[in-house]
ZAFIVO-621809 format. One line per field, with one value per atom (N, C-alpha, C): x, y, z; atom name. Coordinates in nm, 2 decimals. Layout:
<rs>
px	c(X	...)
py	c(Y	...)
pz	c(Z	...)
at	c(CA	...)
</rs>
This chain:
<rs>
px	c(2.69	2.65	2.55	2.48	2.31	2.39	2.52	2.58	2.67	2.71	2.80	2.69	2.55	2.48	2.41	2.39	2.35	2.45	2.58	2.68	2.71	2.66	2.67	2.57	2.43	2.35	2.35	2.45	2.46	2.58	2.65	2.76	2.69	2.58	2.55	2.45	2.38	2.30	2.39	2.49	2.57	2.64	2.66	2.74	2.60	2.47	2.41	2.37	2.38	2.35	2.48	2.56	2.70	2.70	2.65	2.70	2.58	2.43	2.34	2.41	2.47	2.50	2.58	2.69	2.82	2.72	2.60	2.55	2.48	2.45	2.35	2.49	2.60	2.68	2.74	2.75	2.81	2.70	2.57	2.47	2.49	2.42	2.34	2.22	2.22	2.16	2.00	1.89	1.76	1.66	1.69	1.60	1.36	1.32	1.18	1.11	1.07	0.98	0.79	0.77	0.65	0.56	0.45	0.34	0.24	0.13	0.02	-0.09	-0.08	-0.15	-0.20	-0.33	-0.32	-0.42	-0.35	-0.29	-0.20	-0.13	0.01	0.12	0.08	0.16	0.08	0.08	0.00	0.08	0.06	0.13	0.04	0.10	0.03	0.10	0.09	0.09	0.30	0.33	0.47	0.59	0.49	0.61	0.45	0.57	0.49	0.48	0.36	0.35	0.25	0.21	0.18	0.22	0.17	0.19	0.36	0.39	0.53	0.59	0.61	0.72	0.70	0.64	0.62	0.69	0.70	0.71	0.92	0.96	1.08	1.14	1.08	1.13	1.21	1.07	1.10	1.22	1.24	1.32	1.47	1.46	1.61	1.64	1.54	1.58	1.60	1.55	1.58	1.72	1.78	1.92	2.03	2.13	2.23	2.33	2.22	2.30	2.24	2.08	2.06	2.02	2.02	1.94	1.81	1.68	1.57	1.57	1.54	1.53	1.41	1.31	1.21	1.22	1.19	1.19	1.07	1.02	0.89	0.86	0.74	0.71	0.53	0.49	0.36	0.22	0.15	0.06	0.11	0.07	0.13	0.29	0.32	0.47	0.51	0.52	0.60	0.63	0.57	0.64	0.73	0.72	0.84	0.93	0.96	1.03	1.08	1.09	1.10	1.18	1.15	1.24	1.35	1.36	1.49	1.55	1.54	1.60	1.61	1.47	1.47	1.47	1.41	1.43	1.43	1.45	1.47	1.37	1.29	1.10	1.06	0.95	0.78	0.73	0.65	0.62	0.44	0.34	0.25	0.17	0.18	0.19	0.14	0.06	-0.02	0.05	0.05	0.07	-0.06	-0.15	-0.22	-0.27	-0.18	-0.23	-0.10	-0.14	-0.11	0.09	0.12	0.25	0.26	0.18	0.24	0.33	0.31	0.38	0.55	0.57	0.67	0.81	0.91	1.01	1.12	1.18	1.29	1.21	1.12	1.04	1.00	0.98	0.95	0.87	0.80	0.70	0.70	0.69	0.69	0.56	0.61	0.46	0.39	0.25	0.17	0.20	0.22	0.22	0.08	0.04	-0.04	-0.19	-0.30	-0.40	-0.53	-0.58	-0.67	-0.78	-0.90	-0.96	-1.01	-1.08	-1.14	-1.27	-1.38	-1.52	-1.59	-1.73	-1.80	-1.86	-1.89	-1.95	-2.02	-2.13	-2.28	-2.34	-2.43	-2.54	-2.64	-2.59	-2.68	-2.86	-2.84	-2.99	-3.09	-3.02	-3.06	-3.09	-3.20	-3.23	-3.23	-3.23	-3.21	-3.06	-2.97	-2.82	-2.76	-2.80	-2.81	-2.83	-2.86	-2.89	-2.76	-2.65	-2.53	-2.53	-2.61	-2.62	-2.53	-2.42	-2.36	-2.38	-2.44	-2.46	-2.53	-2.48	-2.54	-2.51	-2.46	-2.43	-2.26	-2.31	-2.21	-2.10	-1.95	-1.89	-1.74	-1.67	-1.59	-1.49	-1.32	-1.25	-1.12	-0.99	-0.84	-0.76	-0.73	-0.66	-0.53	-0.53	-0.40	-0.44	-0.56	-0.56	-0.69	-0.65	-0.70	-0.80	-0.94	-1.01	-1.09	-1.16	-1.21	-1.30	-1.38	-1.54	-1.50	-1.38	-1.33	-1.19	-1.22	-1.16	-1.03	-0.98	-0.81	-0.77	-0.85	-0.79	-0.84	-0.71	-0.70	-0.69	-0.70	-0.74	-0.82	-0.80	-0.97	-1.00	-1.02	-1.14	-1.20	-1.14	-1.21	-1.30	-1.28	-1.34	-1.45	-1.42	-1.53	-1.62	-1.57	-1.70	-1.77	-1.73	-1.73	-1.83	-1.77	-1.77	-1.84	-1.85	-1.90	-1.84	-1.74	-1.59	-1.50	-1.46	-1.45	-1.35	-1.22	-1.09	-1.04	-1.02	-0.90	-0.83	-0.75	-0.61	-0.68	-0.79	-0.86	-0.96	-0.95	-1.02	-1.14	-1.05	-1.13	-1.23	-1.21	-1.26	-1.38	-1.37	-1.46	-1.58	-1.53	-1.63	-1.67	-1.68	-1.76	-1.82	-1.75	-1.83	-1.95	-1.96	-2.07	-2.15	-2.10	-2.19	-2.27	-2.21	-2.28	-2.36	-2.41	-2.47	-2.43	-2.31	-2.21	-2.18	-2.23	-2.17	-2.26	-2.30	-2.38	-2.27	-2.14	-2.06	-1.94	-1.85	-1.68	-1.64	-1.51	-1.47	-1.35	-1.36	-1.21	-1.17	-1.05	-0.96	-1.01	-1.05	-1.11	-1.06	-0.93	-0.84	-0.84	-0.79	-0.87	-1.01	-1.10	-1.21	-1.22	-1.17	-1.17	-1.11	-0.98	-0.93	-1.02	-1.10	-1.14	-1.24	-1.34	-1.46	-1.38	-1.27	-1.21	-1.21	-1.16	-1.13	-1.22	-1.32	-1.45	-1.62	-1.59	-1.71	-1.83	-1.85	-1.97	-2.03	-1.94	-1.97	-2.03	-2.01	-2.05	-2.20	-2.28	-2.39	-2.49	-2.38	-2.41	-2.36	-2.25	-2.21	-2.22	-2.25	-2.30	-2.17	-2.15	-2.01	-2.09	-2.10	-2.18	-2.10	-2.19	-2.11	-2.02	-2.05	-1.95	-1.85	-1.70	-1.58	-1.58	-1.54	-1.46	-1.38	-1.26	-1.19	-1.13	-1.12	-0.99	-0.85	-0.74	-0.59	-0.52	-0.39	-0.29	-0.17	-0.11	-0.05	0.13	0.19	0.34	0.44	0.55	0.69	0.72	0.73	0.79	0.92	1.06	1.12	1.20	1.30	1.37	1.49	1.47	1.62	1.76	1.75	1.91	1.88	1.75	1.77	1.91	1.94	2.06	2.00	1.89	1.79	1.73	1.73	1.62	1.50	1.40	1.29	1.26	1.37	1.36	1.37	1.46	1.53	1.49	1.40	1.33	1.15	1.13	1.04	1.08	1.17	1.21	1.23	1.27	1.29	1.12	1.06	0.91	0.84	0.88	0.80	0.91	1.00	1.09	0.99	0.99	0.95	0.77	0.69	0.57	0.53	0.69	0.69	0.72	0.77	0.82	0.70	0.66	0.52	0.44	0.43	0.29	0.36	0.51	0.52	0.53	0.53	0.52	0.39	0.27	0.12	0.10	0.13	0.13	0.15	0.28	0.31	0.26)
py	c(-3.61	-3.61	-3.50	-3.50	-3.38	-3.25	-3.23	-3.13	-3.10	-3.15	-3.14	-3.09	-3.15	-3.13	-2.99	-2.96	-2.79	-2.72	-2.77	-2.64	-2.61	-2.74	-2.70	-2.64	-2.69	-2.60	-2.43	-2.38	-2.29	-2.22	-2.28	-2.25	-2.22	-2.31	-2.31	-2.14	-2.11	-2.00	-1.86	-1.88	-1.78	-1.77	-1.86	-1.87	-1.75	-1.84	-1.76	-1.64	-1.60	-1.44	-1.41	-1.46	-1.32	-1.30	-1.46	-1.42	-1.32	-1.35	-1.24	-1.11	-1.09	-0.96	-0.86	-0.94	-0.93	-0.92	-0.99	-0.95	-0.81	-0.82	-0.66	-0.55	-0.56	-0.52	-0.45	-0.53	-0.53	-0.45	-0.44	-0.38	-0.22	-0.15	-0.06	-0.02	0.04	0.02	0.11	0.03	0.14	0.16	0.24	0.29	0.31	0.20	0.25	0.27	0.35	0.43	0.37	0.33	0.27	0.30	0.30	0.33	0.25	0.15	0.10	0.16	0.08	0.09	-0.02	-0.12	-0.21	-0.23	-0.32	-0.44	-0.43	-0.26	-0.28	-0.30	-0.24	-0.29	-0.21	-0.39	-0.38	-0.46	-0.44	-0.50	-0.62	-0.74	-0.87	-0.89	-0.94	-1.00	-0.96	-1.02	-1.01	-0.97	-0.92	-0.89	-0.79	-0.71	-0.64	-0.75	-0.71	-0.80	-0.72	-0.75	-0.67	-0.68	-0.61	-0.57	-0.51	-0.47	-0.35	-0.45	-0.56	-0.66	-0.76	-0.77	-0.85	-0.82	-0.70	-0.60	-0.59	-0.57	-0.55	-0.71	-0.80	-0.97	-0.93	-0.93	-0.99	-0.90	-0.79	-0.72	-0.72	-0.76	-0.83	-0.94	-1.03	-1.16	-1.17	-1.05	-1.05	-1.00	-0.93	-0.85	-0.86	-0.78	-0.77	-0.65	-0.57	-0.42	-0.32	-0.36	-0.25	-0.36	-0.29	-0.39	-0.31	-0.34	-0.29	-0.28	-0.21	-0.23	-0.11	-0.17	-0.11	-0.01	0.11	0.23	0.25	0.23	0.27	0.41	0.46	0.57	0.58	0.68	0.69	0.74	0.74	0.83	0.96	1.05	1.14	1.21	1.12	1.21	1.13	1.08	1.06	1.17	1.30	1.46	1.45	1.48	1.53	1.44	1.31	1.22	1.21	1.26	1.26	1.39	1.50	1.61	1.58	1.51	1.51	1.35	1.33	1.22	1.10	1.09	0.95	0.80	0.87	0.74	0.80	0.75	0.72	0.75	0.64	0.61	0.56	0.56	0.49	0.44	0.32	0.21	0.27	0.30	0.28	0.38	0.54	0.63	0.73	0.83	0.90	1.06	1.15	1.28	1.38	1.32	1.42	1.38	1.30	1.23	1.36	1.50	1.59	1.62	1.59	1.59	1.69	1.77	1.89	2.02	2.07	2.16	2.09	1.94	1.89	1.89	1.98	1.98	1.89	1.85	1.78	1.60	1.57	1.47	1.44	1.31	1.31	1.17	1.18	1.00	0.98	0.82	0.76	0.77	0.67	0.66	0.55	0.52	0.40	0.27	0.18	0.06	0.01	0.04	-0.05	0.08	0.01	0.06	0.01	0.14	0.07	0.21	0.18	0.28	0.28	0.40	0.40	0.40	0.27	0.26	0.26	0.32	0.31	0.18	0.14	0.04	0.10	-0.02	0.05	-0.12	-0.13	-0.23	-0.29	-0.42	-0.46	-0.48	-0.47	-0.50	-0.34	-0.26	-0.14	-0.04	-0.06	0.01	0.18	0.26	0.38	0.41	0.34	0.32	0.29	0.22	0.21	0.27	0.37	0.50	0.55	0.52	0.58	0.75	0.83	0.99	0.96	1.03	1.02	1.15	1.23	1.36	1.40	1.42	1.43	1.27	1.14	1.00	1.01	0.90	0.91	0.78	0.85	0.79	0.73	0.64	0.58	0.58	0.63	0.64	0.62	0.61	0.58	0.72	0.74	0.84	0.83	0.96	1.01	1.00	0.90	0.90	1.03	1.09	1.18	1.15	1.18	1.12	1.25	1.19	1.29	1.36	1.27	1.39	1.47	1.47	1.59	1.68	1.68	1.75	1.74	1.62	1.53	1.60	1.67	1.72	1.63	1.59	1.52	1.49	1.65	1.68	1.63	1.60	1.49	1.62	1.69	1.77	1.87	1.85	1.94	1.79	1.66	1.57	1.53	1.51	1.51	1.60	1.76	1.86	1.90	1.85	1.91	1.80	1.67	1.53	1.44	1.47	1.39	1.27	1.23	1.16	1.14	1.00	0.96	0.85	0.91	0.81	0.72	0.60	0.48	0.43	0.40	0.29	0.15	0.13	-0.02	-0.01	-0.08	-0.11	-0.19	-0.31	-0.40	-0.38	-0.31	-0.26	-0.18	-0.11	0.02	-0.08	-0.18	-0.27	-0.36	-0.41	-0.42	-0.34	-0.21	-0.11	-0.09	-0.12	-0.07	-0.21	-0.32	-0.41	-0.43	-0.39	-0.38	-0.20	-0.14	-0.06	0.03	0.10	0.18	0.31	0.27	0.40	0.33	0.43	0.39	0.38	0.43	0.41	0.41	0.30	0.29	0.32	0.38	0.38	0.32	0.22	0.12	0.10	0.08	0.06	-0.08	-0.07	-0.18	-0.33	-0.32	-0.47	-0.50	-0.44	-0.44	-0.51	-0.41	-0.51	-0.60	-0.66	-0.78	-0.89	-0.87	-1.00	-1.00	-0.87	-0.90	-0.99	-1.02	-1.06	-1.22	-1.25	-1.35	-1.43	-1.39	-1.42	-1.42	-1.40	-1.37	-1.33	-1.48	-1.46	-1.42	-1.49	-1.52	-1.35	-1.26	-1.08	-1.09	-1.13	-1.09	-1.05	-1.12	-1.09	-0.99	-0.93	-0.82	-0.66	-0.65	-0.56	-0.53	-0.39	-0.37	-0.20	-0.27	-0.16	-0.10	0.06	0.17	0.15	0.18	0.17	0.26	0.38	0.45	0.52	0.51	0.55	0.66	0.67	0.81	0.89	0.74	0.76	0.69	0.71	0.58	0.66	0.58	0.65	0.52	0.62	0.49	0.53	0.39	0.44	0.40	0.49	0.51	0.49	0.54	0.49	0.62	0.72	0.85	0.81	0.90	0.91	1.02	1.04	1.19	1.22	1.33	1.33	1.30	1.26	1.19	1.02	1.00	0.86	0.77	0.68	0.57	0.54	0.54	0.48	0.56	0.56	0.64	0.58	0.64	0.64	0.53	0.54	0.45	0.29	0.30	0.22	0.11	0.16	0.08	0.05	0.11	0.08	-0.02	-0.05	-0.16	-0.26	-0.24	-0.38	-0.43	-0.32	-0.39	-0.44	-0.42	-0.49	-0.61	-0.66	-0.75	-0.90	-0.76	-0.87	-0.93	-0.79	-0.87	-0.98	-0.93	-1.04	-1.21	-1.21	-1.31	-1.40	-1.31	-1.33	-1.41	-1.34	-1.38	-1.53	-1.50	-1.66	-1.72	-1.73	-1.84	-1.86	-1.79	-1.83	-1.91	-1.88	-1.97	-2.08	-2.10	-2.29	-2.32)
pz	c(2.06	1.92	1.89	1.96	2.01	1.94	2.04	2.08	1.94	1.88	1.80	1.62	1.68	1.54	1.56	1.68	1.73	1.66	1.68	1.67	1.51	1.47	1.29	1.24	1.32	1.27	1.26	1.39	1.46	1.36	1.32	1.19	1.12	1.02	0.86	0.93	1.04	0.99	1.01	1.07	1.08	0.94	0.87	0.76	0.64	0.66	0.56	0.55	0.68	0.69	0.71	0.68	0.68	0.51	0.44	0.33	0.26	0.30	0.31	0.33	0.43	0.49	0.36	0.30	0.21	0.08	0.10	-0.11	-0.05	0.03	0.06	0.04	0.09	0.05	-0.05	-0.12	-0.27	-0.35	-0.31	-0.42	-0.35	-0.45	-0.41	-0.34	-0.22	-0.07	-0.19	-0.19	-0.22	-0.14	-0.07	0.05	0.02	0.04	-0.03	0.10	0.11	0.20	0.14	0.31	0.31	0.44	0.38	0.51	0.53	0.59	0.60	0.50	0.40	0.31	0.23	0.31	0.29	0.13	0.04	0.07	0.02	-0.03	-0.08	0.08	0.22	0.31	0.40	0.49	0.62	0.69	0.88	0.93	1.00	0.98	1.05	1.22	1.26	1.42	1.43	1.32	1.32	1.21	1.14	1.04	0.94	0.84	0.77	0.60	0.53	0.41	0.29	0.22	0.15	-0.04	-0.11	-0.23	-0.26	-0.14	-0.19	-0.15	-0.02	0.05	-0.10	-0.15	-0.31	-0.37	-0.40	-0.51	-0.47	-0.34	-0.32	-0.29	-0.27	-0.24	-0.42	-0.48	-0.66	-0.70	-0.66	-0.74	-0.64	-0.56	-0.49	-0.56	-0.58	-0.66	-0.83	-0.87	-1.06	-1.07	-0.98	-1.04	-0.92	-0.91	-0.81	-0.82	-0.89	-0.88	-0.78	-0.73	-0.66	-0.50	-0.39	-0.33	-0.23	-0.26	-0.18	-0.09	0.03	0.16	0.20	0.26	0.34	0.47	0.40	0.55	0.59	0.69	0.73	0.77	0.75	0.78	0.74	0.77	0.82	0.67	0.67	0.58	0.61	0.72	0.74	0.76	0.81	0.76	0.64	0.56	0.44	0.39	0.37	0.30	0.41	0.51	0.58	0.55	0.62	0.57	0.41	0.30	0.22	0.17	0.23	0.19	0.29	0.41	0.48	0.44	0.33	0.31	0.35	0.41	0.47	0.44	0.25	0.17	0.00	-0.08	-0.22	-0.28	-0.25	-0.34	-0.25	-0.36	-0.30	-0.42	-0.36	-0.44	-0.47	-0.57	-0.54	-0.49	-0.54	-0.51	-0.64	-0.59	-0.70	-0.68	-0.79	-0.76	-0.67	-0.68	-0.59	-0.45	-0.47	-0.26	-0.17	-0.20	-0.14	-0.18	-0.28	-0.30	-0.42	-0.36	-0.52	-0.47	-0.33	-0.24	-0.24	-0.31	-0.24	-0.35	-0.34	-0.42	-0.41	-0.53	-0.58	-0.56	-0.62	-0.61	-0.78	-0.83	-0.94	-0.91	-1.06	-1.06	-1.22	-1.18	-1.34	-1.37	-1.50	-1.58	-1.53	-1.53	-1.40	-1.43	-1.32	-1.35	-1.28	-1.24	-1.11	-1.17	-1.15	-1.10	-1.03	-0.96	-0.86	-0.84	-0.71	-0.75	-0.56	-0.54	-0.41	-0.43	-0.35	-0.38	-0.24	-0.26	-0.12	-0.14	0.01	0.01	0.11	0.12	0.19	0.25	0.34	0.33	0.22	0.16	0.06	0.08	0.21	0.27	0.28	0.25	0.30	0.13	0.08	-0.04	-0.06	0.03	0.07	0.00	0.15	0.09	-0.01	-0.08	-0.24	-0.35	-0.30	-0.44	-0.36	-0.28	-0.26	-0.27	-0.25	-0.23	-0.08	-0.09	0.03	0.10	0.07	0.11	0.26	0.34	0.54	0.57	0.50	0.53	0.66	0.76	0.80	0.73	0.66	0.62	0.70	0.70	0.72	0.66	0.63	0.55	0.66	0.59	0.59	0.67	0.79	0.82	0.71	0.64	0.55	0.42	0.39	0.25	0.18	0.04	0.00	-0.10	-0.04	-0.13	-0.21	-0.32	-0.43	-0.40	-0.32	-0.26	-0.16	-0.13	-0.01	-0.10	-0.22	-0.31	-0.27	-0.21	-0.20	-0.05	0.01	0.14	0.23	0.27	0.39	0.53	0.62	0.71	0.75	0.89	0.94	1.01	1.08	1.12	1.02	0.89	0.75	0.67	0.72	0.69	0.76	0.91	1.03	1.00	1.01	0.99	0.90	0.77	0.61	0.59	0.64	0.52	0.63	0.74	0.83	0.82	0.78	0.76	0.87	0.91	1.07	1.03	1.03	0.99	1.07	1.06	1.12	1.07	1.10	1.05	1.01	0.98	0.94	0.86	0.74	0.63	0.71	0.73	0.81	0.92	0.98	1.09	1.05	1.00	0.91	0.82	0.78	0.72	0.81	0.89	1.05	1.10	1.11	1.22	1.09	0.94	0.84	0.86	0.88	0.87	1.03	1.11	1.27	1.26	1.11	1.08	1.21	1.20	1.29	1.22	1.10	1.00	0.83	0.73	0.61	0.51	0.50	0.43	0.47	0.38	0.42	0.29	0.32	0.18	0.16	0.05	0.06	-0.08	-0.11	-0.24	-0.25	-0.39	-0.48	-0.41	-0.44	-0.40	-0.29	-0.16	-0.07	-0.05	-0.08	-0.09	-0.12	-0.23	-0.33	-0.25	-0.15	-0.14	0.04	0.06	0.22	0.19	0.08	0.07	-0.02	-0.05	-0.07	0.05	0.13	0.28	0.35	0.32	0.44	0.40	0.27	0.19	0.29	0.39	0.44	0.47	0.40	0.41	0.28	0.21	0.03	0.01	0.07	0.07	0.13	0.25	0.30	0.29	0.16	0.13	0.02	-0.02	-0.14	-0.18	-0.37	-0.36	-0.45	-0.47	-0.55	-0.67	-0.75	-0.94	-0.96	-0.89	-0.91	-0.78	-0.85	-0.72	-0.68	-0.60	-0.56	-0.60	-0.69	-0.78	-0.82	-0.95	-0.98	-1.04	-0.99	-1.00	-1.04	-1.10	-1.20	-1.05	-0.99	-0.96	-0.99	-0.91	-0.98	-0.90	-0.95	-0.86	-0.82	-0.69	-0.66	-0.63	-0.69	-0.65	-0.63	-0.50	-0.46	-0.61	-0.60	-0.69	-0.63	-0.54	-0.52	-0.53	-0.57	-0.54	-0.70	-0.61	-0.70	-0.78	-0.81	-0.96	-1.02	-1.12	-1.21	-1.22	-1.27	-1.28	-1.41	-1.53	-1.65	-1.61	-1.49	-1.40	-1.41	-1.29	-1.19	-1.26	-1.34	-1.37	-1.51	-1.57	-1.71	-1.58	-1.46	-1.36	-1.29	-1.28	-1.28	-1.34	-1.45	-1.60	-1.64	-1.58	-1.60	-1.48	-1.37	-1.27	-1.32	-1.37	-1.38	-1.51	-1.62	-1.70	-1.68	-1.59	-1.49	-1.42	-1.34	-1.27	-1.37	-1.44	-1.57	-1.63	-1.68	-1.77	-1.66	-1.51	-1.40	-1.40	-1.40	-1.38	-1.49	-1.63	-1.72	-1.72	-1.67	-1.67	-1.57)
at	c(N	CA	C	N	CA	C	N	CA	C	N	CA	C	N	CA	C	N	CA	C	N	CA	C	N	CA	C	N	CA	C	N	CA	C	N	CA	C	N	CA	C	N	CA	C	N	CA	C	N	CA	C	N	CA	C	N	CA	C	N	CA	C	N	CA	C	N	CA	C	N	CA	C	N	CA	C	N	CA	C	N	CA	C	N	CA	C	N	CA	C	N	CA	C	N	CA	C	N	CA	C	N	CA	C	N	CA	C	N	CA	C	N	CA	C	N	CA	C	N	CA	C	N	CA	C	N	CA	C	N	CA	C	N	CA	C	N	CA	C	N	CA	C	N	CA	C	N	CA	C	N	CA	C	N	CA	C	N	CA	C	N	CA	C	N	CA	C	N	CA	C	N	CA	C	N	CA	C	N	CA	C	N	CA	C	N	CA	C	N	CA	C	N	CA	C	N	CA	C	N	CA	C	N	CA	C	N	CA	C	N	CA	C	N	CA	C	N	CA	C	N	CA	C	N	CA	C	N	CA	C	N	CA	C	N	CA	C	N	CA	C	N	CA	C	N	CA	C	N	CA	C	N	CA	C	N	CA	C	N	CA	C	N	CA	C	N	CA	C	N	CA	C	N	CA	C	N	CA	C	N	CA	C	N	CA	C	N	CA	C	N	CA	C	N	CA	C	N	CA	C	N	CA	C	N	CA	C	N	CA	C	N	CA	C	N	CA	C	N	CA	C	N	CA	C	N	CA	C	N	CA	C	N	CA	C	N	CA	C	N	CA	C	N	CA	C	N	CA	C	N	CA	C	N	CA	C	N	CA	C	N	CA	C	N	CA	C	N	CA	C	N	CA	C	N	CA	C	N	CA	C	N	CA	C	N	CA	C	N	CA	C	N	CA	C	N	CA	C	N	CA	C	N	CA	C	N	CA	C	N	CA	C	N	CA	C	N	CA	C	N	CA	C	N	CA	C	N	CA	C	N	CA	C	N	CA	C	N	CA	C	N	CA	C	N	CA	C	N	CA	C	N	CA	C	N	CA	C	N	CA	C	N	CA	C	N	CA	C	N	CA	C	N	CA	C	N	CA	C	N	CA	C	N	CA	C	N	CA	C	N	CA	C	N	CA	C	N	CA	C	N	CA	C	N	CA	C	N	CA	C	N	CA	C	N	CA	C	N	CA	C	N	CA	C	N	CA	C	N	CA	C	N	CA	C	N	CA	C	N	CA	C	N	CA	C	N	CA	C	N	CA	C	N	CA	C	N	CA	C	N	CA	C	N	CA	C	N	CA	C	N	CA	C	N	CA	C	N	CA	C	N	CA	C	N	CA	C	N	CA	C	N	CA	C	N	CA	C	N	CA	C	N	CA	C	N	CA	C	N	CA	C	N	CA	C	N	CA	C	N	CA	C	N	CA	C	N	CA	C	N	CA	C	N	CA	C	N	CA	C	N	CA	C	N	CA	C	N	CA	C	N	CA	C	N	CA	C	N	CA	C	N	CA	C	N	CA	C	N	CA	C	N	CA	C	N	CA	C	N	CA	C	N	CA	C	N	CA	C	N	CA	C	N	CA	C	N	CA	C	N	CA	C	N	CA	C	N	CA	C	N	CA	C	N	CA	C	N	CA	C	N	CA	C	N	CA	C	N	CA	C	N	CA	C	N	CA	C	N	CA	C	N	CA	C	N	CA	C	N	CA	C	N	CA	C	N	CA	C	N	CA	C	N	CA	C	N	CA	C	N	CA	C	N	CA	C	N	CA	C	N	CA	C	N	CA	C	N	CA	C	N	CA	C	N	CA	C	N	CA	C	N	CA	C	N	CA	C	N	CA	C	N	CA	C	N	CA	C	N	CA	C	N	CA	C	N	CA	C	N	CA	C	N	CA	C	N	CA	C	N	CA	C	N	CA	C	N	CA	C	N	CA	C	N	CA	C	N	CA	C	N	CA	C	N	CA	C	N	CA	C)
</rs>
């Protein structure tokens, strides 16, 4: 009997991923190119998640003409990756995060915005007049920020900017609270949901009034991509209309 209720089990999931397999199928394959960029997409212990895995769940589930699918790729190579066609779009994506050298590429109008802010020691009143000037700072390998006039070279950051990049938000805000470094610089939201998650920091971190920068961001996509730009952006405004009359009830 044991034996006989395994093998159905063992049917019904074979049955749902083939029929999974057959709707992937039937749509239009949309290749979106993504890199660690938390909290639009970071990777946890075992899978990646984020803002964009949100952003592509919702928009597999509102239609059945196109279907999303996630390509990964790096801060740094996404240009390369992108003139050799390695994907479509990008979710979440500004024109001057070094994409002006890059032809046959286009971007919509903004849906999303966010900003990059330093944070410093609340305990430390010096730090707090935020003069970052000879400060040692903490920032995002690949990302282009404004006080380094969007160049994102780390040894023109290290030597220029005294600017000392990792792959962790998180981390970078420990090494500032274990006073390792006077400044980190982290995307608003980010911050917002780290100190959600780990109030017992709130009191110890202090965010300067003013950013680095603030940016609208957009949908890049290649000119061969299957979607237009009118597209996919009346399907994100479908999806966050959605979103919203669900918070409501």
């Amino acid at each position: 009997m044991l034996k006989i209720k395994l093998l159905l089990i063992v049917i019904i999931f074979i049955f749902i991923k083939s029929s999974s397999a057959k709707a992937e199928e039937k749509r239009i394959i949309i290749r979106v190119g993504g890199y660690e960029f938390p909290p639009y997409l970071e990777k946890s212990s075992t899978q990646y998640t984020g803002y964009t895995i949100d952003l592509i769940n919702n928009l597999n589930e509102l239609q059945n003409k196109y279907y999303f699918k996630l390509v990964l790729t790096s801060s740094v190579r996404r240009y390369t990756d992108i003139k050799n066609n390695k994907f479509d779009l990008m979710f979440y994506e500004n024109e001057n995060w070094g994409w002006q050298k890059i032809q046959n590429i286009t971007f919509s109008k903004s849906f999303n915005k966010d900003k990059e802010v330093f944070v410093t020691l609340a305990n430390n009143e010096t730090l707090k007049k935020c003069d970052i000037k000879g400060k040692k700072i903490l920032g995002y390998l690949g990302y282009h920020y404004s006080f380094a006039n969007f160049n994102s070279d780390p040894e023109n950051l290290r030597y220029r900017y005294n600017t000392h990049l990792t792959t962790s938000h998180k981390n970078n805000l420990l090494s500032l609270i274990n006073k390792s470094a006077d400044y980190a610089v982290v995307n608003a939201q980010y911050l917002k949901n780290f100190i959600t998650n780990n109030n017992s920091y709130k009191k110890q971190l202090y965010t300067c009034p003013t950013p680095d920068q603030e940016y609208e961001q957009k949908v890049l996509a290649s000119n061969i991509s299957p979607i237009t730009l009118d597209e996919i952006i009346e399907l994100i405004n479908k999806v966050n209309s959605k979103i919203s009359s669900s918070n409501k009830n």
